[in-house]
PATOR-874486 format. One record per residue: residue number from 1; residue in one letter; z, x, y of N, C-alpha, C in turn. Coordinates in steps of 0.02 Angstrom, whole numbers. Atoms other than C-alpha are relative to their C-alpha. Example, Ala and Ser with C-alpha at 12.3 -4.5 7.8 and 13.67 -1.06 7.14 Angstrom:
2
1|a|0|45|-59|390|615|-225|0|45|60
2|s|-3|-42|-59|357|684|-53|37|-39|55
END
This chain:
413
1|x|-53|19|46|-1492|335|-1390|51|-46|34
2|x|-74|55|-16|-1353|262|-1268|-41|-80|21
3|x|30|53|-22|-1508|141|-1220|4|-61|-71
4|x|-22|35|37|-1498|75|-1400|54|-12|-26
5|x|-90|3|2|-1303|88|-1417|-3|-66|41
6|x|-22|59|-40|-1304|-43|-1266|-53|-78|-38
7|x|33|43|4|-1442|-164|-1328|28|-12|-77
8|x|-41|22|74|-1344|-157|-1513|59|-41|29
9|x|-58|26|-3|-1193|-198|-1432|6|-95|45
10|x|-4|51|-16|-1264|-339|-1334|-29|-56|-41
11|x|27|38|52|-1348|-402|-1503|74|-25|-25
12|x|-57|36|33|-1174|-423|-1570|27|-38|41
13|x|-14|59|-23|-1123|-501|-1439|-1|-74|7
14|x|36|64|-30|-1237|-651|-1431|27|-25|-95
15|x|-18|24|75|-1187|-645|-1638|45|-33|-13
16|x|-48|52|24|-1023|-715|-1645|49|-25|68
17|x|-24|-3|-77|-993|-806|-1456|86|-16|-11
18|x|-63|15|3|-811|-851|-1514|67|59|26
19|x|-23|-66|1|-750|-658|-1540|-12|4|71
20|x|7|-13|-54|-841|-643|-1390|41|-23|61
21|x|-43|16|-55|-759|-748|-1284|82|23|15
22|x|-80|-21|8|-576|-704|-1346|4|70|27
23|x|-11|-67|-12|-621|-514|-1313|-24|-5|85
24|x|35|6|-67|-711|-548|-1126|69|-50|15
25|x|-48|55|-41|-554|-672|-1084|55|41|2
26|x|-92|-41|-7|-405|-541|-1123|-27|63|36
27|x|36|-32|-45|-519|-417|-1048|-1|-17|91
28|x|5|10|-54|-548|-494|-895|72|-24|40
29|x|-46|17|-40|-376|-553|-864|48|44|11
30|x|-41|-63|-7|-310|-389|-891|-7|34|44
31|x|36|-50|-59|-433|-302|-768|26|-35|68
32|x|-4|37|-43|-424|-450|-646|89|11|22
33|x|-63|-26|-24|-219|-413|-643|-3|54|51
34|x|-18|-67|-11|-235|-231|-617|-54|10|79
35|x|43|2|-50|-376|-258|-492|53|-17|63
36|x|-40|27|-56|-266|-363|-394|68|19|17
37|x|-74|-64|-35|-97|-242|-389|-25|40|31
38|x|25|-59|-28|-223|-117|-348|-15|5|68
39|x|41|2|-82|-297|-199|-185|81|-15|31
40|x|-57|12|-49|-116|-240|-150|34|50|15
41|x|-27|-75|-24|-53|-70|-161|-24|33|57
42|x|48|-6|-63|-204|-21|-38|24|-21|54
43|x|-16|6|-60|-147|-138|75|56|33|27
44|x|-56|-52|-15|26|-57|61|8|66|19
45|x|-8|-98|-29|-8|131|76|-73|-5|48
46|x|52|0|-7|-187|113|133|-9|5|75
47|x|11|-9|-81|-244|162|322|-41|-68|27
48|x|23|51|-18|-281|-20|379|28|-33|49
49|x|-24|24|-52|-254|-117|513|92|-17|22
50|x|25|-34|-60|-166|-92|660|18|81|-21
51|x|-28|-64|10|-103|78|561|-67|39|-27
52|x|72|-16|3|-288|135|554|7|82|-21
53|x|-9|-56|14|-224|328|560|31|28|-36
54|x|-63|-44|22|-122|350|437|3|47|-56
55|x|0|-71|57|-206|474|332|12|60|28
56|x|-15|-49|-27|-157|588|480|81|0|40
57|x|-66|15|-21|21|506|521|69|18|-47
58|x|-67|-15|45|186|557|488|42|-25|28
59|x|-52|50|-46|344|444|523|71|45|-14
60|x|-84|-30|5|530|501|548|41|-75|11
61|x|-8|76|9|606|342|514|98|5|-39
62|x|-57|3|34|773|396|422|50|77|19
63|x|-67|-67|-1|931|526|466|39|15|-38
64|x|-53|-5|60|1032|590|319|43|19|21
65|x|-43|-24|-4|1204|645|342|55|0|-49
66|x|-6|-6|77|1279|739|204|68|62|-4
67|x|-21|-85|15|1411|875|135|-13|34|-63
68|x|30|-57|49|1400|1026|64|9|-26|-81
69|x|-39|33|54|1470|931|-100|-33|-54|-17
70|x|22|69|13|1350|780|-67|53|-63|-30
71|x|-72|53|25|1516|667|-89|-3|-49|19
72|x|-12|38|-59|1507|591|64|-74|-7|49
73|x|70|-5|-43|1332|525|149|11|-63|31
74|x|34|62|-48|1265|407|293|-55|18|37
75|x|67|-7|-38|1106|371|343|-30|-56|37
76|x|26|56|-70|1002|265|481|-72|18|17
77|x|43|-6|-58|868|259|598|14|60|42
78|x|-15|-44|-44|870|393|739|12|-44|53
79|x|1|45|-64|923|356|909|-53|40|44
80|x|46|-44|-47|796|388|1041|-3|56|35
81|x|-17|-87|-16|884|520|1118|-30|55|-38
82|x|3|-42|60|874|613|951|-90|17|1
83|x|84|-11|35|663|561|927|-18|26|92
84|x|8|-37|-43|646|622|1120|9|62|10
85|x|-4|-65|15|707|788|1100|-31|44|-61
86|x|42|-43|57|644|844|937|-55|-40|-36
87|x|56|31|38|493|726|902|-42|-8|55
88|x|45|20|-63|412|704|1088|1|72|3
89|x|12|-61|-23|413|890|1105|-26|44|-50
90|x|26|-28|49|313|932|958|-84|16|35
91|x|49|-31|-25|176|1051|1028|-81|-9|-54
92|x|86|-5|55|50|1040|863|-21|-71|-27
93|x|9|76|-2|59|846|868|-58|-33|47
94|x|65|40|-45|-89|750|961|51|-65|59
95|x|-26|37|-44|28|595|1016|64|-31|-53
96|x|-55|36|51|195|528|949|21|-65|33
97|x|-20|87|-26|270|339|983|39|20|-46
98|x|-68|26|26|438|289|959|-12|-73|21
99|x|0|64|-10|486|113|951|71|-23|-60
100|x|-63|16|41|624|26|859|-18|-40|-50
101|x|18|8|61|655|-5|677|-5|-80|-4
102|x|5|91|2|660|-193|700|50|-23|38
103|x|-60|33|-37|746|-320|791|4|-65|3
104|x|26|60|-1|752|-511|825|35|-25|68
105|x|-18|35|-38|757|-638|951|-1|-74|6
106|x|45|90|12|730|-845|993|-20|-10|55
107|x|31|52|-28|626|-946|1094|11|-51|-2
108|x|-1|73|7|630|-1117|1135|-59|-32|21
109|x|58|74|-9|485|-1250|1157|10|-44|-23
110|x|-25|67|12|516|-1409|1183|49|-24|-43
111|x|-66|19|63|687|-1398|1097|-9|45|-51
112|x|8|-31|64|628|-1306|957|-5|64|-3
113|x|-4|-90|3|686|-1140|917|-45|49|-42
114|x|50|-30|46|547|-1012|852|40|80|-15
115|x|-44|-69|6|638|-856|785|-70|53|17
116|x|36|-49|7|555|-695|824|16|70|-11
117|x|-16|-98|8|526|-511|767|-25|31|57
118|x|11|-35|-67|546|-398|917|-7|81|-11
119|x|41|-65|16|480|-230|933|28|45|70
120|x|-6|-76|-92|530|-94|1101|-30|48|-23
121|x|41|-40|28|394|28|1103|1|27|69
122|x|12|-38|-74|340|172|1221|-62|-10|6
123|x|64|16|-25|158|176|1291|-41|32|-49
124|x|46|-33|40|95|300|1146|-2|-52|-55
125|x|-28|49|51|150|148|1041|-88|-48|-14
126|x|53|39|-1|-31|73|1075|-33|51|-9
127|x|39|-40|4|-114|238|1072|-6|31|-75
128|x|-33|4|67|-29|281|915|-37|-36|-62
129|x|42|52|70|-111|116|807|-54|-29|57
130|x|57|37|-31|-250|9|835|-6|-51|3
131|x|-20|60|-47|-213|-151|913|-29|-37|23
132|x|77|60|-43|-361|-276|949|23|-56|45
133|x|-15|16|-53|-303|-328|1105|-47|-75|7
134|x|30|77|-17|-367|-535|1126|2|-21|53
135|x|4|5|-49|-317|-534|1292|52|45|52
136|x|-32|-29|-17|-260|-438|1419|19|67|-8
137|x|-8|-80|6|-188|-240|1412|57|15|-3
138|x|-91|-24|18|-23|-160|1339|32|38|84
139|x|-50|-25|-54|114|-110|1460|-28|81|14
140|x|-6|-69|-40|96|69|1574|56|7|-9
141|x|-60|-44|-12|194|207|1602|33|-26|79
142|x|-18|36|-55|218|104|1777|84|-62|-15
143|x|-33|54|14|287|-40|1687|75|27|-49
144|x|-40|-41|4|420|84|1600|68|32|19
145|x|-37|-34|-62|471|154|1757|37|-42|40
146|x|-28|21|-19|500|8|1836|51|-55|-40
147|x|-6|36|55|566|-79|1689|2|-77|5
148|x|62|83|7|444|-245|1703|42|-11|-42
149|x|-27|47|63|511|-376|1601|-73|-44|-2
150|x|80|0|44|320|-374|1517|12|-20|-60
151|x|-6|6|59|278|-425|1347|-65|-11|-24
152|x|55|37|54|138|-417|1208|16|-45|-32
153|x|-2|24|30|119|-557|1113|-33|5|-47
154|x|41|18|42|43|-592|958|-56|-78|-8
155|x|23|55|-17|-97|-733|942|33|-42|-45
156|x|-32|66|21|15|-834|818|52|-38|45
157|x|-74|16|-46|166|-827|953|-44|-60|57
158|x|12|28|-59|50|-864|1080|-24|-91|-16
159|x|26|54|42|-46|-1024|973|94|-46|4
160|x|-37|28|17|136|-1068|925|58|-32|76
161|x|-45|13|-68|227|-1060|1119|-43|-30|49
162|x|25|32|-78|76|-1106|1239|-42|-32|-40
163|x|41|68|44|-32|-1208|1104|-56|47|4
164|x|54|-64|19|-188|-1153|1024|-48|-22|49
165|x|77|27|-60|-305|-1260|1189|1|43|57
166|x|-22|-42|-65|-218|-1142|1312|-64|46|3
167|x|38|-42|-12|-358|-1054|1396|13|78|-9
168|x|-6|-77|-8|-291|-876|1437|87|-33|1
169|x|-86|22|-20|-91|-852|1432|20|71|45
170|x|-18|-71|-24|-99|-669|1516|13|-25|100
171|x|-28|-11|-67|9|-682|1679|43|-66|1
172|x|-42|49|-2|110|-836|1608|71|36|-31
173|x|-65|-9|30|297|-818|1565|32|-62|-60
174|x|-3|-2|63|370|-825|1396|96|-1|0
175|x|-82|-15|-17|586|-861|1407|-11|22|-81
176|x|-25|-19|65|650|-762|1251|77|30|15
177|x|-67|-17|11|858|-756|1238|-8|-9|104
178|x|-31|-6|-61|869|-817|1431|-59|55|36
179|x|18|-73|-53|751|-677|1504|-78|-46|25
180|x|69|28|9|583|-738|1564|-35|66|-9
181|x|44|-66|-17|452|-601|1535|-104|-43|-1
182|x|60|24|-24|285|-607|1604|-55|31|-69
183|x|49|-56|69|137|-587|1444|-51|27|47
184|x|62|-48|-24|4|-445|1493|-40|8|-56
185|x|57|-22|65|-76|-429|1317|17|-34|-55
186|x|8|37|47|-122|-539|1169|-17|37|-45
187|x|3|-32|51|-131|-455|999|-11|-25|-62
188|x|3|36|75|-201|-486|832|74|34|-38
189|x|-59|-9|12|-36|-483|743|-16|49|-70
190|x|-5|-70|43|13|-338|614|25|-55|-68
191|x|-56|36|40|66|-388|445|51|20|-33
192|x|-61|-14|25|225|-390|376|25|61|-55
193|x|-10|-62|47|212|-266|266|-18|80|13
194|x|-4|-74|-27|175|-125|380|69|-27|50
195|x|-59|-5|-36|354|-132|450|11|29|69
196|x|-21|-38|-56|355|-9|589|-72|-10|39
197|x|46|16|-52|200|-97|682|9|-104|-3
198|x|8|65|-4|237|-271|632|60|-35|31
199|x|-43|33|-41|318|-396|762|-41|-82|30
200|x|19|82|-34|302|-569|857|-5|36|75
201|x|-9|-29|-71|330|-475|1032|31|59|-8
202|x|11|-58|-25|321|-308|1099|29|-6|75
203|x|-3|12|-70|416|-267|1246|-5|93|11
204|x|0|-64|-9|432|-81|1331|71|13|2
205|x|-66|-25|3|588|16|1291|45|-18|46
206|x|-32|1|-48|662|-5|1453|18|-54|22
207|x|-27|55|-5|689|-177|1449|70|-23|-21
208|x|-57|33|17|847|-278|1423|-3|-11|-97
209|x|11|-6|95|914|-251|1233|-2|54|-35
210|x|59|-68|49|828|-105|1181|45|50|-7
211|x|-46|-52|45|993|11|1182|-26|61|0
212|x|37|-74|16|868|168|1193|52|49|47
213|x|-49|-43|-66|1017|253|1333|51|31|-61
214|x|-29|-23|62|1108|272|1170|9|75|-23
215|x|15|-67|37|1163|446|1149|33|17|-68
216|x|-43|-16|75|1225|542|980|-77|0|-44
217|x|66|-11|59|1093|569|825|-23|-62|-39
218|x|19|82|32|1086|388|752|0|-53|60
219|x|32|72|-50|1024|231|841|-41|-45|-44
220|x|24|47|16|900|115|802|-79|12|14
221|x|59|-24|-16|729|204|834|-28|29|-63
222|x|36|-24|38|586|276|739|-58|17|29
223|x|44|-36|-41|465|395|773|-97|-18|-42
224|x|59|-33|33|264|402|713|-17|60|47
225|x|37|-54|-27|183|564|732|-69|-2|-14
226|x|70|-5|23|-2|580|735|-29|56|35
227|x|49|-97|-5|-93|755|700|-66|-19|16
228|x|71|9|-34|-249|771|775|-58|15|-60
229|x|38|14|39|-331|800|616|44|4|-67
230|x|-33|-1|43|-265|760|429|16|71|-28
231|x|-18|-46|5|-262|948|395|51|31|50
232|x|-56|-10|-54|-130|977|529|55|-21|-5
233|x|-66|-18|22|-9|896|453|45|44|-38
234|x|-35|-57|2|76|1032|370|40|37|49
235|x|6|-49|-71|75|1143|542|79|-53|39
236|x|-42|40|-42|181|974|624|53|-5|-46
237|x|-79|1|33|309|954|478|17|73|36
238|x|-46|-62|-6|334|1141|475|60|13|82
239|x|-48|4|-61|371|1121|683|61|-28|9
240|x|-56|74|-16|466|961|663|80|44|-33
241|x|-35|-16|38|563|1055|514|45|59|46
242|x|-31|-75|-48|611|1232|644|38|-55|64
243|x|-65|42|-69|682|1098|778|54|-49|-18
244|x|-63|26|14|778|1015|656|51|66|-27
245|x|-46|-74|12|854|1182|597|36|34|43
246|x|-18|-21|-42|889|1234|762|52|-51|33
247|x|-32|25|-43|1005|1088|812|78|37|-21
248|x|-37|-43|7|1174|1142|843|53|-52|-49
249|x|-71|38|36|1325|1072|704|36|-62|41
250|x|-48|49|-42|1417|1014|861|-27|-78|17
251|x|26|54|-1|1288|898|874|4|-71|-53
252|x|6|69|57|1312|797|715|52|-52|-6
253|x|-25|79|-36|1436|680|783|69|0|-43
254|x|-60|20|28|1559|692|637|2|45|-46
255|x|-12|-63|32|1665|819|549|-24|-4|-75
256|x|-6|10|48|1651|755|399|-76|52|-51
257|x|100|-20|29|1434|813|370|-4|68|42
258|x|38|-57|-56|1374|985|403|-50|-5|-39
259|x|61|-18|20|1217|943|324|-44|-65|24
260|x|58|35|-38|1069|871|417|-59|-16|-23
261|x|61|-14|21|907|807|330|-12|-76|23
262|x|42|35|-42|782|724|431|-75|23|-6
263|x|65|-39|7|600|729|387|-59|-24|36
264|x|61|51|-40|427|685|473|-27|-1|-80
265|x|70|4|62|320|616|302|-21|-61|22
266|x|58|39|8|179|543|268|31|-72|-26
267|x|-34|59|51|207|349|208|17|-7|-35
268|x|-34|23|53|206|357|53|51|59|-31
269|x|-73|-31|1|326|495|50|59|-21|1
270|x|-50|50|-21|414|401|154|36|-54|-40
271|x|-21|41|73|432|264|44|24|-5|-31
272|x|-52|-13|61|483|355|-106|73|18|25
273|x|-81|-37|-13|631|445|-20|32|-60|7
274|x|-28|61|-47|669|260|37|48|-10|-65
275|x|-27|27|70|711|237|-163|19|39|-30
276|x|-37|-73|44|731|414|-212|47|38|58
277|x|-43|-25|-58|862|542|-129|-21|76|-51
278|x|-9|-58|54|826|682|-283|-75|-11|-36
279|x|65|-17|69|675|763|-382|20|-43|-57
280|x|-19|31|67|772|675|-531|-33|-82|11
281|x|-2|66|-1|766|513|-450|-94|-31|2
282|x|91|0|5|570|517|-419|-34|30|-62
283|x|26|6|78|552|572|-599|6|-51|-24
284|x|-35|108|54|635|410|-653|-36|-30|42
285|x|42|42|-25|534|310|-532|-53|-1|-19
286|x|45|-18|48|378|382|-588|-3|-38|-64
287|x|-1|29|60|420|339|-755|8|-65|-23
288|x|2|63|-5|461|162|-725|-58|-9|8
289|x|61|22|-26|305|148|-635|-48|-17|-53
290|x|56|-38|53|215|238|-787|4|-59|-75
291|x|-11|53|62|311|109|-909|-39|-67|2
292|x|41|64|-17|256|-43|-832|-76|-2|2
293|x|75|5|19|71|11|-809|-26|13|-72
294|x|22|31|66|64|37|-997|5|-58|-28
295|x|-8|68|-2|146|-122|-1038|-66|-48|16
296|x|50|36|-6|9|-196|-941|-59|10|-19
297|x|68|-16|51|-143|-122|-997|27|15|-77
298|x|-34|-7|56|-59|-64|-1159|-2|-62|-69
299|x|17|34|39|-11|-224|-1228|-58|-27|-35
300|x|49|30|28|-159|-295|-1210|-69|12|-39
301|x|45|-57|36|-249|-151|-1262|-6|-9|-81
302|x|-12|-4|87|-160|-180|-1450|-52|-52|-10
303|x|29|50|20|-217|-357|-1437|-95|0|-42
304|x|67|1|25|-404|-309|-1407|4|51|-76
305|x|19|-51|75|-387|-147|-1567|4|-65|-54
306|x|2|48|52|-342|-301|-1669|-80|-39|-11
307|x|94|37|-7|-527|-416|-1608|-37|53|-19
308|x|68|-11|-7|-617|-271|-1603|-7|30|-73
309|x|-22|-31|108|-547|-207|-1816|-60|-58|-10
310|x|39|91|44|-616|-382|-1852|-55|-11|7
311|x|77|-4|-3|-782|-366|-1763|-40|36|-40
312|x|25|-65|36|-819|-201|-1812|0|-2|-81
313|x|3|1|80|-775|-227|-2001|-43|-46|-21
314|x|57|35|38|-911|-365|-2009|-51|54|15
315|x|51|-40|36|-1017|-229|-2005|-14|61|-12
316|x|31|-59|40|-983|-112|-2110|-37|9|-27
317|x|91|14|10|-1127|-157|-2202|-58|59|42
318|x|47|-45|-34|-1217|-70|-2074|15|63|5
319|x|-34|-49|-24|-1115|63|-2048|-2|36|-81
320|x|0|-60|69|-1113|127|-2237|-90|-10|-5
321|x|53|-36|-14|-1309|106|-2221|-24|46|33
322|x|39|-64|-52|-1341|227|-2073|44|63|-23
323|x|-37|-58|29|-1188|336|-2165|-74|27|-58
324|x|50|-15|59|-1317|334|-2319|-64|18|-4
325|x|56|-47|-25|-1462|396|-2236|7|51|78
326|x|-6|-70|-30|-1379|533|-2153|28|-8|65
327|x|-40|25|-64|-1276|447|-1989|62|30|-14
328|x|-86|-38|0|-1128|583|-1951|47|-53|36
329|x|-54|28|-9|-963|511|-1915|-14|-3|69
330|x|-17|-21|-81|-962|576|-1733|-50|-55|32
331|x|58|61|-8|-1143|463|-1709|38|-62|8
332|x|-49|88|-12|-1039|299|-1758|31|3|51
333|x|-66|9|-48|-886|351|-1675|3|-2|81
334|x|28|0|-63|-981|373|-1501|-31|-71|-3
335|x|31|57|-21|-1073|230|-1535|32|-61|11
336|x|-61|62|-4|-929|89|-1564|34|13|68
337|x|-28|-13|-70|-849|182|-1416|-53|-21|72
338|x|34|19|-71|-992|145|-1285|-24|-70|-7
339|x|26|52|6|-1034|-7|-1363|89|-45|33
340|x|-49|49|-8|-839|-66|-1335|6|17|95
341|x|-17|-7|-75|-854|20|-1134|-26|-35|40
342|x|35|47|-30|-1003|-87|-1117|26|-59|9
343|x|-50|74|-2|-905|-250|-1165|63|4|54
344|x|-73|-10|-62|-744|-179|-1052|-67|-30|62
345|x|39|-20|-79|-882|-169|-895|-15|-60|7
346|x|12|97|-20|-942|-350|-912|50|-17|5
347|x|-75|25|1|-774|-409|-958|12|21|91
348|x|3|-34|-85|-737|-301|-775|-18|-24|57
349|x|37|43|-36|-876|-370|-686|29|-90|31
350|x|-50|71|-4|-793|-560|-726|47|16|34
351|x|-47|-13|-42|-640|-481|-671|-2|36|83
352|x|15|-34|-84|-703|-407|-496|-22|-88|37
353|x|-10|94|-7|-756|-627|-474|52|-8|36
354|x|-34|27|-7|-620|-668|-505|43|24|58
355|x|-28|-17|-30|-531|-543|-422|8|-7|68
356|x|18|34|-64|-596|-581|-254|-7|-72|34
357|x|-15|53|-17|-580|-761|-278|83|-11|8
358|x|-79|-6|-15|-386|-717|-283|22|23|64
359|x|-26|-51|-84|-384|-584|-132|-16|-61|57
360|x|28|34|-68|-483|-721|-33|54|-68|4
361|x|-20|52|-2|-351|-872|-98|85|43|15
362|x|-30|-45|-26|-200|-727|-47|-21|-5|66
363|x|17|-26|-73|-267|-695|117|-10|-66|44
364|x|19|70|-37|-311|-878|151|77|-34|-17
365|x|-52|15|22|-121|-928|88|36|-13|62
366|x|-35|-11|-38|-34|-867|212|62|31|-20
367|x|-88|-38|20|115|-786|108|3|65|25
368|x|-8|-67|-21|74|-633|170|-28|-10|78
369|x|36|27|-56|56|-665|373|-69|78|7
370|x|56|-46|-3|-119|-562|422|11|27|-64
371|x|25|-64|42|-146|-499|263|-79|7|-21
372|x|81|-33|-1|-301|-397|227|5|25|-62
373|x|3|-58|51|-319|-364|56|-74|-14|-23
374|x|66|10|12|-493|-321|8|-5|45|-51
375|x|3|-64|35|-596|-229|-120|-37|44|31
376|x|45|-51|-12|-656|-76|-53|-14|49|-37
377|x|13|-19|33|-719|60|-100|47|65|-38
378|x|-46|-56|48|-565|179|-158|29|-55|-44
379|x|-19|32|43|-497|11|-244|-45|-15|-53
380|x|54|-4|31|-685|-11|-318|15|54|-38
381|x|17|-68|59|-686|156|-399|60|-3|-24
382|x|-64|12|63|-498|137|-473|-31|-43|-27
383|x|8|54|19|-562|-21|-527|-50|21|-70
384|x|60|-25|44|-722|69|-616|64|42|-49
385|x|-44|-64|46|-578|216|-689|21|-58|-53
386|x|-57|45|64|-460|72|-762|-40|-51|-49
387|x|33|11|45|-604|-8|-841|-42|56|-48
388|x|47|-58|15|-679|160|-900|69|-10|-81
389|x|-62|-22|39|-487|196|-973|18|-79|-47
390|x|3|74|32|-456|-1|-1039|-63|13|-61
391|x|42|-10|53|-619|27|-1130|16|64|-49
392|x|5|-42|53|-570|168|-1222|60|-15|-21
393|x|-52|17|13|-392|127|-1264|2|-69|-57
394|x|5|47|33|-445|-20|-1340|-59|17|-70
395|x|68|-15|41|-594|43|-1433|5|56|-49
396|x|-14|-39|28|-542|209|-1489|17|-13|-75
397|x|-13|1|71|-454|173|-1644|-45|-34|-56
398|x|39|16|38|-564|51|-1718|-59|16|-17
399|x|50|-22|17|-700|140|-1700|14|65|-36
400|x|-4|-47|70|-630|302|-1784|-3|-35|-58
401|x|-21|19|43|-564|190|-1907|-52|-25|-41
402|x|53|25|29|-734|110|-1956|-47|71|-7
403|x|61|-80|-19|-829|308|-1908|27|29|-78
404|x|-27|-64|48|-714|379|-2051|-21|-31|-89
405|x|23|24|50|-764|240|-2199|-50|29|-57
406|x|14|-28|61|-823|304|-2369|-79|-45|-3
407|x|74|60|-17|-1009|232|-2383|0|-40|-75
408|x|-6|26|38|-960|167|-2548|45|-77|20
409|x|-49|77|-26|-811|46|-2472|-41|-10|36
410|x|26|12|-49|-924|25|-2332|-44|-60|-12
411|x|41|39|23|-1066|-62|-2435|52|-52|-44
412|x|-38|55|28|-926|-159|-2526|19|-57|37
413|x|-16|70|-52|-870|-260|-2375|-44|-52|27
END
């Protein structure tokens, strides 16, 4: 039966190519959208390069300070002090890296100033993500100690400061703000949209700048934590959570806050708190979210119920014949429905094309530096859902609406 459901529905197809095209063109540019927020979201939350772990990472990235009254708040970064005491001494953790929330500096070549994003990291900072090293090897616990004036680069920095003919640049010096530092490691560069791995240069904490001597609970640091397996996080909040409970009042720097909230989450936790502060406020976000993705499938959802009234009613004809020799409602109403999921899935198909001729003219752009947005296979299978859901949204009504016809009006049309 669904074998002749599909071969009906591709008979009408070839019947009136006009309909067809109008319903396969708002189709496909609807999917082809949603396709392409979808792989961009991926790249955004998604465990991809150099943040490879982060279906088992948790970041501490923000310090609240609050009163009992919530009247009066300020919040930040941690200072290293703070992520050394209660984030390096987390026993059910595998390895944590600190490094700082961002920073900048300049260069000069030949006159010309190259701005850059600077990064101070500790040595778990490479162990931490995954870093395809192009030449050369990240800073030691040596280089630390003695506080080397070392530096990773990235291969755009390096392309852009020693030229892209330069053989090797590992053991040449790099002046940034007056300092010379010697490069030890070349790096495919992070992109901009993972924040707390993406930079132009990497130096080690202990360099000139970096401010990590900084005591008190706020600074300019941020921690990742990484559990040794994604079921373990739980076990490491709960720790993280008993050593922030345990600090003492006197510690919080100012009379004003006796309330302390500091969390290790997951990214996209992270994230939300970035925009929410309240359950209320992540209801309303939610719901924005929820507005706009109807909107987008939604509208165009009406559009198609309108094409597909108009298809479907050329043949009622048919439809009050198979009523008139005994075709139940439910029969039609399944059948218009898989005949309209089939048309979504081609339509789909076009849009997975296209879609990848976008990710590849994105990625080849350059607006996003390194970006990686691809389809894989958790964006693939949303991709399959929102055409599953698109096809029925659109299809549903007109096909009750033609399933429920009187076989008398039926043969009249």
């Amino acid at each position: 039966m669904l074998t002749n459901y599909i071969k009906i529905a591709w008979k009408v197809l070839l019947r009136h190519p006009f309909y067809t095209f109008i319903t396969l063109f708002g189709i496909t540019l609807t999917l082809t959208v949603l396709m392409v927020v979808t792989s961009f979201l991926d790249h955004l939350f998604g465990a991809h390069y150099p943040e490879t772990n982060r279906d088992r990472s948790l970041y501490i990235a923000t310090i609240i300070q609050t009163d009992s009254a919530n009247t009066t708040m300020s919040s930040g970064p941690a200072s290293f002090d703070f992520l050394k005491k209660y984030a390096k001494t987390l026993k059910t953790a595998e390895r944590v890296a600190v490094m700082n929330n961002f920073g900048f500096s300049n260069a000069y070549v030949n006159g010309k100033r190259i701005k850059l994003n600077t990064k101070y990291t500790d040595v778990e900072f490479w162990s931490v993500t995954d870093f395809d090293f192009l030449e050369g090897k990240p800073y030691d616990e040596t280089n630390l100690r003695n506080a080397d004036h070392v530096a990773v680069i990235t291969d755009a920095l390096r392309d852009q400061y020693f030229g892209k003919d330069t053989e090797t640049v590992v053991g040449k010096t790099i002046d940034i703000e007056n300092i010379n530092y010697r490069v030890i490691g070349v790096v495919k560069g992070s992109p901009p949209t993972r924040v707390y791995t993406y930079s132009d240069v990497y130096f080690p904490y202990t360099a000139p700048k970096s401010n990590y001597e900084e005591k008190g609970m706020r600074g300019r640091f941020v921690a990742i934590v990484l559990a040794r397996k994604p079921a373990d996080i739980p076990a490491v909040q709960a720790e993280f959570d008993s050593h922030v409970a345990r600090i003492p009042r006197s510690d919080y720097g100012d009379n004003r806050y006796n309330i302390l909230i500091v969390k290790a989450d997951t990214y996209f936790d992270h994230f939300l708190n970035t925009f929410t502060r309240s359950e209320k406020d992540r209801v309303t976000f939610y719901a924005i979210v929820g507005l706009v993705l109807l909107m987008i499938m939604g509208l165009p959802a009406v559009n198609l119920v309108n094409v597909n009234v108009s298809r479907i009613l050329e043949r009622a004809s048919e439809i009050g014949v198979r009523k008139a020799f005994g075709a139940p409602s439910k029969a039609l109403l399944w059948q218009f429905i898989i005949e309209n999921i089939f048309i979504t899935f081609i339509g789909g198909s076009f849009a997975l094309l296209l879609t990848l001729i976008v990710i590849h003219f994105i990625n080849a752009s350059g607006w996003i530096a390194y970006a990686d947005l691809t389809i894989n296979l958790p964006v693939f299978l949303t991709s399959i859902l929102v055409c599953l859901v698109f096809g029925l949204l659109s299809g549903v009504l007109p096909a009750f609406r033609m399933s429920r016809l009187k076989i008398a009006e039926a043969l009249k049309v």
